[in-house]
C-alpha positions as CSV (number, residue, x, y, z in Angstrom):
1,X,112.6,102.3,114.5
2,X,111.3,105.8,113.5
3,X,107.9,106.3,114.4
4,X,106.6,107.9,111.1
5,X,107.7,104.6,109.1
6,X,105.1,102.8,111.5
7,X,102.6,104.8,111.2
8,X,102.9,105.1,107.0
9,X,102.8,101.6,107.5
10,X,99.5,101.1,109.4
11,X,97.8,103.6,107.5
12,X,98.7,102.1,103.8
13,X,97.4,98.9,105.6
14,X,94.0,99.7,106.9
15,X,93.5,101.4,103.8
16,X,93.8,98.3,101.7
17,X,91.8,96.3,104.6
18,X,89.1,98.9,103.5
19,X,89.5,99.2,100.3
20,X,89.8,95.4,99.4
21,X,88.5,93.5,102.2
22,X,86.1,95.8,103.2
23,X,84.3,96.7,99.4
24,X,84.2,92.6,99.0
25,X,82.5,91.7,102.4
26,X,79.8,94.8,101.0
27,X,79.8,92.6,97.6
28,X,79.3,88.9,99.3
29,X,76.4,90.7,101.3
30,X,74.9,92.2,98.9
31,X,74.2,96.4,99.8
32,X,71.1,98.0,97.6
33,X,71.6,101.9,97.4
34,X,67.6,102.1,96.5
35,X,66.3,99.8,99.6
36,X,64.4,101.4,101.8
37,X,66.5,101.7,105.2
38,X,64.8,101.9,108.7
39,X,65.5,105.2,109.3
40,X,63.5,106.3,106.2
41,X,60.5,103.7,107.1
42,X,59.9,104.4,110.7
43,X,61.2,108.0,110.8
44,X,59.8,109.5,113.9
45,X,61.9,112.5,114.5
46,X,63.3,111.1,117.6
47,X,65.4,107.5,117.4
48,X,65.0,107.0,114.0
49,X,66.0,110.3,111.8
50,X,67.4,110.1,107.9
51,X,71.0,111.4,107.9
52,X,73.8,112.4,105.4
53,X,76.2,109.5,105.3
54,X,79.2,111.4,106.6
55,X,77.0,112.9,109.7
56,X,76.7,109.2,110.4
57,X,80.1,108.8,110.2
58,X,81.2,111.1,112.3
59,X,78.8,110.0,114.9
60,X,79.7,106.0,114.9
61,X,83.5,107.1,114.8
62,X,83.0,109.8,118.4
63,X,81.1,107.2,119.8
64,X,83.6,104.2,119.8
65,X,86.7,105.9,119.4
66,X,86.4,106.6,123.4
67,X,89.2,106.2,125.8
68,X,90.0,103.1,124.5
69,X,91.9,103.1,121.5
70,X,94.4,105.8,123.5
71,X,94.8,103.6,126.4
72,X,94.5,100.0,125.6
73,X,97.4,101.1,122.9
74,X,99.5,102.5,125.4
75,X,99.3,100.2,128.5
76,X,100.0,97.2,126.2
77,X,103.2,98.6,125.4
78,X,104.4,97.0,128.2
79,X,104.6,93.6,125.9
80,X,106.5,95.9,123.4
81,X,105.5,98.0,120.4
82,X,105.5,95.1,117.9
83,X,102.7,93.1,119.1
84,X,100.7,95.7,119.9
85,X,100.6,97.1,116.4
86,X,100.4,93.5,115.0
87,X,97.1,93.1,116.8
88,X,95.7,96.6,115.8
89,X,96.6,96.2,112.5
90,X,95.2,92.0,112.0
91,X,92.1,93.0,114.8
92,X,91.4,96.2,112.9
93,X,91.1,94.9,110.0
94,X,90.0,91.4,110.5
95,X,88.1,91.4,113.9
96,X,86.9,95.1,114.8
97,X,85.6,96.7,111.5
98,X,83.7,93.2,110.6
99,X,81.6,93.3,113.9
100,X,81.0,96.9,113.5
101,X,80.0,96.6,109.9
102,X,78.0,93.0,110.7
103,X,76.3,94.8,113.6
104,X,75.3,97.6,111.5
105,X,74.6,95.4,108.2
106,X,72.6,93.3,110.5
107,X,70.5,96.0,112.1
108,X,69.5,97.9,109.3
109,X,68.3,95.0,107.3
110,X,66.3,93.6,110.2
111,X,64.2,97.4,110.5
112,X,67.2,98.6,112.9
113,X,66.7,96.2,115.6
114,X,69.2,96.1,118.8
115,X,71.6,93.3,118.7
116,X,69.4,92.1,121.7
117,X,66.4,91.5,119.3
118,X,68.2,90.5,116.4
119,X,69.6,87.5,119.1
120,X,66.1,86.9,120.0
121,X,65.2,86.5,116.3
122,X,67.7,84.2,115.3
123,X,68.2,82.2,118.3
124,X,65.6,82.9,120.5
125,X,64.0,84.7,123.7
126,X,66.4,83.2,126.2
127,X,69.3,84.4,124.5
128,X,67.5,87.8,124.0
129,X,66.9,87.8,127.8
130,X,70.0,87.0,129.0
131,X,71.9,89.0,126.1
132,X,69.8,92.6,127.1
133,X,70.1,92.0,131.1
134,X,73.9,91.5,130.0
135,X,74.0,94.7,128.0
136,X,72.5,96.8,130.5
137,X,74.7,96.0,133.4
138,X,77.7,96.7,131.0
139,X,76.7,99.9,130.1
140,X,76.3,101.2,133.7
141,X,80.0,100.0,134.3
142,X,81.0,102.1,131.1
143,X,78.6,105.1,132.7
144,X,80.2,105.0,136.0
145,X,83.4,104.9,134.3
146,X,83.7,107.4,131.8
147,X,81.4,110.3,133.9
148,X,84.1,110.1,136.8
149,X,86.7,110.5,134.5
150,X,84.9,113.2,132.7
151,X,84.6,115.1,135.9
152,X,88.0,114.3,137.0
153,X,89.7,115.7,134.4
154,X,87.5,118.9,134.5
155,X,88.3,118.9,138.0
156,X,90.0,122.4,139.2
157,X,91.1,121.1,142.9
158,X,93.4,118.9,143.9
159,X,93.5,117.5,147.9
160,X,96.6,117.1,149.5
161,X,97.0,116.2,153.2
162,X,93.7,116.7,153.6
163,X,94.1,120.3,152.2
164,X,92.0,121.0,148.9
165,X,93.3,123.5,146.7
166,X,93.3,125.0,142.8
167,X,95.2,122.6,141.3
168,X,98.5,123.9,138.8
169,X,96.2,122.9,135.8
170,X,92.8,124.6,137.2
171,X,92.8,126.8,134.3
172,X,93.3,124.3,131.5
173,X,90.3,121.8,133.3
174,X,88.2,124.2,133.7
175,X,88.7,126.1,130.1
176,X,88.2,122.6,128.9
177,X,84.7,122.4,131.0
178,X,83.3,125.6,129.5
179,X,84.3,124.8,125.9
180,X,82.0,121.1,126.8
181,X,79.4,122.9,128.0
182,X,79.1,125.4,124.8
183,X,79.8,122.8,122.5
184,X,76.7,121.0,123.8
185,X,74.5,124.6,123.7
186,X,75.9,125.0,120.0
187,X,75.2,121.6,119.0
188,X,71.6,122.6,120.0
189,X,71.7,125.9,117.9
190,X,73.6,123.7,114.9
191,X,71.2,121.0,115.0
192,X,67.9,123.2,115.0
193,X,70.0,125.3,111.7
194,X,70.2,122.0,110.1
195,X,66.6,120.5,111.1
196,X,65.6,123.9,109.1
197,X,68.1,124.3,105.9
198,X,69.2,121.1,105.6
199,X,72.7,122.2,105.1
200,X,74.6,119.9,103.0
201,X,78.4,119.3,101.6
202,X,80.9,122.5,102.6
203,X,77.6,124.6,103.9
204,X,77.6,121.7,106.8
205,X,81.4,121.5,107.5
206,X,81.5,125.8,107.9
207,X,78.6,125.7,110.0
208,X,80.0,122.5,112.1
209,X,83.9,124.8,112.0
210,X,82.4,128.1,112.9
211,X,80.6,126.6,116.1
212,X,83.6,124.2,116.9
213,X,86.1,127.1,116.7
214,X,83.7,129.8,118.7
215,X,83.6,127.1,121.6
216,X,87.1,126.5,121.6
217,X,87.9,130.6,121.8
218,X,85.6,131.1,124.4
219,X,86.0,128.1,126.5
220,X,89.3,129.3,126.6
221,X,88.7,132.6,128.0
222,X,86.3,131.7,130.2
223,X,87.4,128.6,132.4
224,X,84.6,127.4,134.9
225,X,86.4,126.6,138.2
226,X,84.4,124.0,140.1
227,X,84.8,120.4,142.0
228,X,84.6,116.8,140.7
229,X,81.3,116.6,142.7
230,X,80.1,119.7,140.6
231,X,81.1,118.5,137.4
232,X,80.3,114.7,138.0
233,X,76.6,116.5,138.4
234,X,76.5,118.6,135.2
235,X,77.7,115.3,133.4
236,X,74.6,113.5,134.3
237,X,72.7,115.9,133.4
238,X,74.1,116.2,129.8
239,X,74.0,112.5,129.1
240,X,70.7,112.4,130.7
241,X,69.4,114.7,127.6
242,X,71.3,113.1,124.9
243,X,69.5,110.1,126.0
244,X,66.0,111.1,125.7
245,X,66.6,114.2,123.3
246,X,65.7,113.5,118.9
247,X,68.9,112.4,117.7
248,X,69.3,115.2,115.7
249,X,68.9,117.9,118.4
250,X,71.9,116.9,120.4
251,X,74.0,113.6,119.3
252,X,74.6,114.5,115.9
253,X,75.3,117.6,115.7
254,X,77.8,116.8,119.3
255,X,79.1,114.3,117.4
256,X,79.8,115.9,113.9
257,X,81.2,119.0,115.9
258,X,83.6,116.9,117.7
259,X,84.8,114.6,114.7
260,X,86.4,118.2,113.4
261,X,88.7,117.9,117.1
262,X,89.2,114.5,116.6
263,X,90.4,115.2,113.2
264,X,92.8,118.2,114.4
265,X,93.9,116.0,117.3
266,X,94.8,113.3,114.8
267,X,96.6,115.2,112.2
268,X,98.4,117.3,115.0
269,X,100.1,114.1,116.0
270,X,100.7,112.8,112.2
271,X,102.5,116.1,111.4
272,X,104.3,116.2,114.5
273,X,105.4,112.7,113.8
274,X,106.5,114.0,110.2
275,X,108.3,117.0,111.1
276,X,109.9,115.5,114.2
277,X,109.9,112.0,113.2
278,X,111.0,110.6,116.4
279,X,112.5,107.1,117.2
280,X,110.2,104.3,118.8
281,X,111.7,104.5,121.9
282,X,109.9,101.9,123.6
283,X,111.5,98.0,122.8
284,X,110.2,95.9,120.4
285,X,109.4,93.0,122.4
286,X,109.9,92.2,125.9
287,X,108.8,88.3,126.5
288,X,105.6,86.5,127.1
289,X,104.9,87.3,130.6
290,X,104.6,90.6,132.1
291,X,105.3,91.1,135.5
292,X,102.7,93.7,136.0
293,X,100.1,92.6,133.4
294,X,100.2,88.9,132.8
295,X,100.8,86.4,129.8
296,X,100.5,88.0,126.4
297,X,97.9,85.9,125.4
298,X,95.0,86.5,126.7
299,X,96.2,89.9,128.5
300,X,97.2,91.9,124.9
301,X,94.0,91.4,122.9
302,X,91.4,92.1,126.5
303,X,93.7,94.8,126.7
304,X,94.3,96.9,123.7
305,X,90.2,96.8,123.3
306,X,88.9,99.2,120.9
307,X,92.1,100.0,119.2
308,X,91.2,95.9,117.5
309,X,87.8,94.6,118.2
310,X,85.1,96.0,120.5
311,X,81.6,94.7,121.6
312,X,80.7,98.2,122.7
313,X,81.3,99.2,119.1
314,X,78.3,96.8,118.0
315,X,76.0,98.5,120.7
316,X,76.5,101.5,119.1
317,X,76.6,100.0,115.6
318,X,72.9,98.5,116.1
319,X,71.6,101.0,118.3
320,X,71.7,104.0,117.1
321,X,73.8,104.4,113.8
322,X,71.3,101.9,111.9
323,X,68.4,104.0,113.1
324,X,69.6,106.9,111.5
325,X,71.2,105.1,108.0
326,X,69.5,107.1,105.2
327,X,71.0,104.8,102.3
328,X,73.1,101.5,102.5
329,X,75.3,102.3,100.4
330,X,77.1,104.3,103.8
331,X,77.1,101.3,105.8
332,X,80.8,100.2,104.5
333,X,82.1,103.4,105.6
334,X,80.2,104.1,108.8
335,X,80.8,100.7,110.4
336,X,83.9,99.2,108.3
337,X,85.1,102.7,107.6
338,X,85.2,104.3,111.3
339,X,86.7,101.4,112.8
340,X,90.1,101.6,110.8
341,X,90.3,105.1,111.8
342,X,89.9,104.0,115.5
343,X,92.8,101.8,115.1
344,X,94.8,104.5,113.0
345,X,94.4,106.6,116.4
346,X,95.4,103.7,118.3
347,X,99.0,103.3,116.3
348,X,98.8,107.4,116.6
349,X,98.8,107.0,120.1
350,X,101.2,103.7,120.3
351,X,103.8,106.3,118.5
352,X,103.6,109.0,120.5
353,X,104.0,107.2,124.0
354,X,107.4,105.3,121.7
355,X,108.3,109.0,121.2
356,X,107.9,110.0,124.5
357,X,109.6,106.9,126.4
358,X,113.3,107.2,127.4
359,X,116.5,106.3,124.7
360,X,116.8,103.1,127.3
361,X,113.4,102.2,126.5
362,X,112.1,103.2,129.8
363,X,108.1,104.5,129.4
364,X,106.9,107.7,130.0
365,X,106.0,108.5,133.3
366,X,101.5,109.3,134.0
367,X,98.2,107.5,132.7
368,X,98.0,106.9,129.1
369,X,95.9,109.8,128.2
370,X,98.5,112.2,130.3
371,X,101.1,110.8,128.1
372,X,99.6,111.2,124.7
373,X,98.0,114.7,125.6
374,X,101.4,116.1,127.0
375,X,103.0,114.5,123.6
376,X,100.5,116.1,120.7
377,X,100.3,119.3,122.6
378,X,104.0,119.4,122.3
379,X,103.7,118.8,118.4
380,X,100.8,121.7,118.7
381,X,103.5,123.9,120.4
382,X,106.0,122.9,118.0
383,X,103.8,124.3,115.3
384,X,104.1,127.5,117.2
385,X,100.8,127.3,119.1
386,X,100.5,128.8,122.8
387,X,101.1,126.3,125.6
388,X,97.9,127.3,127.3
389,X,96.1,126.7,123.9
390,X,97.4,123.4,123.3
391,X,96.8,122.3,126.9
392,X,93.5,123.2,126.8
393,X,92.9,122.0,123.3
394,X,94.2,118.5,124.3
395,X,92.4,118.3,127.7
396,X,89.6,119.0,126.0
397,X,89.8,116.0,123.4
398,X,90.5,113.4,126.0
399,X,87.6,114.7,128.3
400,X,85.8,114.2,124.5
401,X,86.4,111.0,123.9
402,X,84.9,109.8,127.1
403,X,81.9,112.3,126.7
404,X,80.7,110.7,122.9
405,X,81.0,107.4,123.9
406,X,79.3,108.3,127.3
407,X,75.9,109.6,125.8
408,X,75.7,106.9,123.3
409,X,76.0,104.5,126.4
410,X,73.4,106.7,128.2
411,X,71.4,106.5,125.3
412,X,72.0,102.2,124.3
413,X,71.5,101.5,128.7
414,X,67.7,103.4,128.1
415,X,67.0,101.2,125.2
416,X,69.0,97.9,126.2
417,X,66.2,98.4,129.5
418,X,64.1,99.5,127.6
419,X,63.6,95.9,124.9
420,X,64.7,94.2,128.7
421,X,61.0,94.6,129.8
422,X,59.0,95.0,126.0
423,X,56.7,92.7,124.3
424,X,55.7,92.8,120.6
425,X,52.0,94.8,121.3
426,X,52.8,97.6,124.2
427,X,49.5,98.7,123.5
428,X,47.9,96.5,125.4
429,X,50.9,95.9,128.2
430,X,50.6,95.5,131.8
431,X,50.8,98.8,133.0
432,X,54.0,98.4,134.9
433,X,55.3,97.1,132.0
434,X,54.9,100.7,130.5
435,X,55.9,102.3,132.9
436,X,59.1,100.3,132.8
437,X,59.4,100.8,129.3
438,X,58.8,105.1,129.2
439,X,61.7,106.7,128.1
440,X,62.2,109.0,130.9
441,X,61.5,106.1,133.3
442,X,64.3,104.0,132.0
443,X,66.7,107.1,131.4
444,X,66.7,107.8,134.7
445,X,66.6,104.3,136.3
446,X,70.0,103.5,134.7
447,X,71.8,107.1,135.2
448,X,70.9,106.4,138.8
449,X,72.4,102.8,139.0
450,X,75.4,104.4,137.3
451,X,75.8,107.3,139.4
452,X,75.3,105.3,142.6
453,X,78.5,103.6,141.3
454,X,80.4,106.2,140.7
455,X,79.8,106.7,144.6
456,X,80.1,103.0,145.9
457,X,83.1,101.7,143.8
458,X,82.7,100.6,140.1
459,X,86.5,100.1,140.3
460,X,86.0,97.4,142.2
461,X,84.7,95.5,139.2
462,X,86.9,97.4,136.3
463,X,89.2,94.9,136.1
464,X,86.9,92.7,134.2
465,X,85.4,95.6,131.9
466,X,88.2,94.5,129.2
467,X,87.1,91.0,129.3
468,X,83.2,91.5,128.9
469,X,83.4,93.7,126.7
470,X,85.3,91.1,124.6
471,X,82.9,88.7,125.2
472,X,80.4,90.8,124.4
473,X,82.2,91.0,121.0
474,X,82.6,87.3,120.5
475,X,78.5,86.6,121.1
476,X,77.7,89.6,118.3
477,X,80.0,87.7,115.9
478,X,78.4,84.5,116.7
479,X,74.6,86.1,116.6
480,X,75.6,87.2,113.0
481,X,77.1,83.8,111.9
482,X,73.1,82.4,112.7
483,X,72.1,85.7,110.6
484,X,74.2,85.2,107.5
485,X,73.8,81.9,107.2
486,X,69.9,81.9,107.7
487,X,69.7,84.7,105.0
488,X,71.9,83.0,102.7
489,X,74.9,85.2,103.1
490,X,78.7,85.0,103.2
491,X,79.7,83.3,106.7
492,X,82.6,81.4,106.8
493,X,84.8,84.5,107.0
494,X,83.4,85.4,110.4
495,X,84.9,81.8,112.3
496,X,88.4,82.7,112.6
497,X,87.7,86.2,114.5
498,X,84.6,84.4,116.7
499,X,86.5,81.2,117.5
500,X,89.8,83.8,118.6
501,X,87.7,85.6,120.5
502,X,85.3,82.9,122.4
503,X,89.7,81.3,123.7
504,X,90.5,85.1,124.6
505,X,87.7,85.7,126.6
506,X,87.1,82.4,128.6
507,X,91.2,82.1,129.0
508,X,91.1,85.8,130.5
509,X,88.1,85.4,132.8
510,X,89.3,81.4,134.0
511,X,92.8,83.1,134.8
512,X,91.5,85.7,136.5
513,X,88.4,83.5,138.6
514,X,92.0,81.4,139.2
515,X,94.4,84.2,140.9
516,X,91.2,85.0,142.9
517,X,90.3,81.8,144.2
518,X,93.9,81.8,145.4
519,X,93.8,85.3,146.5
520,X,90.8,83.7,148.8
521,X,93.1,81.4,149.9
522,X,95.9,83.0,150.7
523,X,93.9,85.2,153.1
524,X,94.7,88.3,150.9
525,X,91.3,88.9,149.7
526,X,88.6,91.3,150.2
527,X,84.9,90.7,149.6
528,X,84.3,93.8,147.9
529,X,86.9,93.6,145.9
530,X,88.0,90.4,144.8
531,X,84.8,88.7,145.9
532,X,82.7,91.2,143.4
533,X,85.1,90.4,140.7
534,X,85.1,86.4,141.6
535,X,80.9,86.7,141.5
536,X,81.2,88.9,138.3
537,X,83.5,86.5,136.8
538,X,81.6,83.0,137.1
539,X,78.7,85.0,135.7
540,X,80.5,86.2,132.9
541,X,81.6,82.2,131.9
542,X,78.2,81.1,132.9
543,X,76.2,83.9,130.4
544,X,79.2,83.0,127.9
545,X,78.5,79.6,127.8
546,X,75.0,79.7,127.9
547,X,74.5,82.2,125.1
548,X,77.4,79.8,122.8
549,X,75.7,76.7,123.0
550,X,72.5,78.2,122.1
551,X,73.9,80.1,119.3
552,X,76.3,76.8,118.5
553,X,72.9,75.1,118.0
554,X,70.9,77.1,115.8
555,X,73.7,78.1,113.9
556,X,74.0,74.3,112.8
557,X,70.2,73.4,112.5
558,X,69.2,77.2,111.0
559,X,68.8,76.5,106.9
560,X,69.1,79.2,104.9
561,X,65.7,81.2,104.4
562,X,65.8,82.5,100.7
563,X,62.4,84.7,102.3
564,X,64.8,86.4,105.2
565,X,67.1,87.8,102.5
């Protein structure tokens, strides 16, 4: 099948699932363009900061579309094209972009609470507890995980036999570095022009163009060689300012800046799908099982991810794009609207790995994100732009898609530990309770735990990121079935995608507590490995569990409270 057809396709589809299904979830809710939103009530100059609607935008989309969507797409593939895009396309549409928008719907009409507090308001302190401690130990995974790829792929050395030396793409990595590092000094500069004039409209998008491509034509002229151990340094250092910096100062104008790569990454690969319009290379279907991966149920939806539904989305959906909402009327497209484009990206990159797969079906040979970056920068150079240029370009957007979901991680771990430890009246606290609670305190608490493993092995564990972060999905959608139906709100829409995705993630983690048992038994197992992941496991269904029933309970004895509206 030619690759352009399916993406035509999926794009006429999640533009209907917006415009239709999208616009009438807004309606049942009920959105009022002249309510007063938290961002406006409790501005403080810091968390909660009034923002144009599409500089909200284009920080929820950076922030989720991280290396998911790329991925998840493309290592799925292996149960063939078909059902992969079947489940971005239903997930997108039905699943993804309704917890998103919930989340964010849910926040900013509760005075931009964390899901952790809304949990603790609708169901109760337990849940909160449990639901924050749970949070937290999730986003030092995603930490660990996304600032050792970062410095990995800036990397300029490569060790072989015990022999380090510059690596063939040292240039490229390290171009990519600098044009990181400048895009974070320039977001600075941008975001202090924009605290001062207030640039709005095509004022904003030269300004954000003009910084974006000075980074890009320096960076590129000016490659930083250095080590992993360097770089993994320099990224805890950025992430540690964009987690106690004002939003404004850093995040957003990061975030807006890097929406305009995102975008040129995306249409790169659209118009190289138009002009070239390759076949789908990769087969349709190819069974049930997968040798390498598993059954297709639960193994495709834990691991396509963010391309369909995420629980990290709704982190970032309630933690900092509801503190920043300067009119509702921007909710549908923030949290509905940035979530389709995710899965767009994710059928983008579907297509490209087809494109790039064998006539015999055979895939591409790398890691997903080498295969997608080697297939839009050839598009890029097809367009007649320099090799070196596109390599750097494309090295640079896949280091950026870690990088904006890895501040706002830095920034949702400082909170989540943050509400872990806080009580309604911090005035009058125990004093280790404040000190718990201090922003720098907590910042550097949880950049430490991440960094430490970075060091120690969070790979040991990443097998089971996929399926807490789908659980973590499935208790959001049940926290906002309590909060629609105790506000009097459209409901019933919101069992199909919970009930899904409460089978997913308990078949996932039983199967995999299952094959390790057995590993155990067989005498195959290590303790460190499959003993971390066995512990991590059984406290995964346990926290499930818990957290279900007492949601399951209140959401059948909560009456609607006409005064919570």
């Amino acid at each position: 099948m030619n690759t352009l057809v399916i993406v035509l396709i999926a794009a006429v589809c999640l533009l209907a699932g917006y415009a239709l299904y999208g616009r009438w979830l807004a309606k049942k809710w009920g959105i009022d363009p002249t309510a007063e939103t938290p961002a406006v009530k409790h501005n403080d100059g810091e968390d909660y900061v009034p923002t144009n609607g599409w500089t909200v935008f284009a920080h929820q989309f950076s922030s989720i579309a991280g290396a998911g969507p790329v991925t998840g797409a493309i290592q799925a593939a292996a149960f063939g094209w078909l059902p992969v895009l079947l489940w971005i396309l239903l997930g997108g549409i039905f699943f993804g972009a309704v917890t998103d928008f919930g989340a964010l719907y849910a926040s900013v009409k509760n005075e931009g609470k964390s899901m952790g507090l809304l949990i603790e308001k609708y169901i109760g302190k337990t849940g909160r507890r449990l639901f924050l401690g749970f949070c937290w130990l999730f986003t030092l995974i995603v930490i660990a995980a996304f600032a050792d790829m970062v410095a990995g792929t800036f990397n300029a050395y490569v060790e072989t036999d015990g022999v380090v030396s510059l690596a063939d793409s040292a240039n490229a990595n390290g171009a990519a570095g600098c044009i990181s590092l400048l895009f974070i000094a320039f977001a600075v500069v941008f975001g202090l022009i924009q605290k001062k004039f207030n640039f709005k409209g095509w004022k904003q998008v030269v300004v954000g163009l003009v910084f974006t491509a000075a980074a890009l034509l320096i960076g590129m002229n000016l490659p930083i060689i250095a080590t992993k151990d360097t770089w993994s340094y320099i990224t805890f250092a950025y992430i540690f300012l964009a987690a106690v910096l004002p939003m404004w100062l850093l995040m957003e104008p990061r975030d807006y800046m890097t929406t305009f790569m995102f975008a040129g990454m995306i249409i790169g690969a659209v118009l190289g799908l138009v002009v070239a319009h390759p076949s789908m290379n990769l087969p349709a279907y190819t069974g049930f099982s997968n040798e390498a991966l598993g059954n297709l149920f639960p193994i495709l939806f834990v691991t396509v991810a963010c391309g369909a539904v995420s629980g990290f989305h709704s982190l970032v959906s309630s933690g900092t794009s509801s503190k920043i909402i300067a009119n509702e009327k921007d909710m549908l497209k923030v949290g509905y609207g940035a979530m389709v484009l995710e899965s767009l990206l994710a059928v983008v990159a579907l297509c490209v790995a087809g494109a790039a797969a064998s006539a015999d079906g055979t895939a591409a040979v790398g890691t997903p994100f080498q295969i997608f970056s080697a297939g839009v920068a050839g598009f890029l150079k097809m367009f007649g732009i320099h090799a070196f240029a596109a390599q750097c370009f494309m090295t640079m957007c896949v280091s950026a898609l870690a990088l904006t979901s890895l501040d706002s991680v830095a920034r949702i771990g400082r909170m989540s530990f943050q509400e872990l430890f806080s009580v309604d009246d911090m005035e009058h606290a125990a004093g280790w309770r404040k000190v718990l609670c201090n922003k720098y305190f907590s910042t550097i608490i949880t950049l430490a735990c991440g960094f430490i493993l970075t060091k120690v092995g969070y790979a040991n564990i990443w097998p089971l990121f996929g399926s807490a972060n789908q659980l973590l999905s499935a208790l959001v959608l049940i926290t906002l079935c309590v909060f629609l139906k105790v506000t009097g709100r459209e409901n019933r829409t919101l069992f199909p995608p919970l009930i899904i995705m409460l089978c997913v993630t308990f078949t996932a983690l039983v199967q995999r507590s299952i094959a390790l048992v057995k590993a155990f038994s067989a005498g195959t197992a290590v303790f460190m490995v499959e003993g971390l992941q066995l512990i991590l496991a059984i406290l995964l269904i346990i926290l499930g569990v818990n957290i279900v029933v007492t949601s399951g309970k209140e959401l059948f004895k909560k009456k609607t409270d006409k005064a919570q509206a």
